[in-house]
N, C-alpha and C positions, 0 to 999 in steps of 0.2 A: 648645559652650555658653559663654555670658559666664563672666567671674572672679565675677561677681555671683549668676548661678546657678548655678553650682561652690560658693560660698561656704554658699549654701543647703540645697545639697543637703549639700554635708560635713557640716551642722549638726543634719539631719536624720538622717544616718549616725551622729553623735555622741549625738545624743539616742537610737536608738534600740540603740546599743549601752550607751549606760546604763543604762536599761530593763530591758535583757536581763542587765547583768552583776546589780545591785542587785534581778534581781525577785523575792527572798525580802523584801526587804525593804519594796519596790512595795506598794501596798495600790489597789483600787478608786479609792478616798479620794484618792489622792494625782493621778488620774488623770482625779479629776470634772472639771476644768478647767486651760483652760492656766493660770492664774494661779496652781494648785496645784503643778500638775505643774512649772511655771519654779526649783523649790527644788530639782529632780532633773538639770537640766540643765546641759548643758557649761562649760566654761570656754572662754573663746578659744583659748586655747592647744592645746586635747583638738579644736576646730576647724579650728585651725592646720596641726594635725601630720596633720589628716585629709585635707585638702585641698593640703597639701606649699606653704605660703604661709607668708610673716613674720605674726608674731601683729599687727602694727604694720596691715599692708594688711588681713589680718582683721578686725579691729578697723573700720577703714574701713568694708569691706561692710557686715558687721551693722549698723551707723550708717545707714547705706544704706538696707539693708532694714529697719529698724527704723521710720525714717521713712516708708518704702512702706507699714506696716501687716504686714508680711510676716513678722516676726519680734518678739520681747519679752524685755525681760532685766528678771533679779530685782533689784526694788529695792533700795538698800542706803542704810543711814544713815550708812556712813563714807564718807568721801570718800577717791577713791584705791583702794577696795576691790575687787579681781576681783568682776567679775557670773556670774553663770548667763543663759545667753540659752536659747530655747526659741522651734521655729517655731509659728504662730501656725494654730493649728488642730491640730495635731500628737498632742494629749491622744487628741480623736476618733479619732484614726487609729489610736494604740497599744490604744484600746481596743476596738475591733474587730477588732485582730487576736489580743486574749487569748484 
């Protein structure tokens, strides 16, 4: 597998083990879409550590795939600010497998 699909799939492992640690706290609601669900989602670094890469080439990918449509990070109005990224379809998938 590419660094690029490794990077993916780590991010998808990271979202779904957030899911699973926070899902008292999970609601439907938070799940109706990705652009809900991207407030739930990892940080580079919790992608980083998944995929055993510098947060810096991480960082990269996601950029990557963000531009493919393939991935989405939480907007932020500070500049400088850590994102939440979130694979892009991913919401569906957490919620069929509740």
């Amino acid at each position: 597998m590419s660094a690029k699909g490794l990077v993916l799939q780590a991010l998808k492992d990271a979202a779904r083990s957030n899911y699973s640690r926070m899902l008292g706290r999970f609601s439907e609601e938070c799940l109706r879409s990705d652009e809900s669900a991207v407030r739930y989602g990892p940080f580079v670094y919790h992608v980083a550590l998944e995929v055993d890469m510098m947060q810096a080439a991480t960082r990269r990918y996601l950029r990557i795939l963000e531009a493919e449509g393939l991935v989405m990070r939480e907007p932020s109005g500070m500049r400088g600010s850590s994102h939440r990224w979130w694979p892009v379809g991913f919401a569906e998938v957490l919620r069929g497998d509740a």
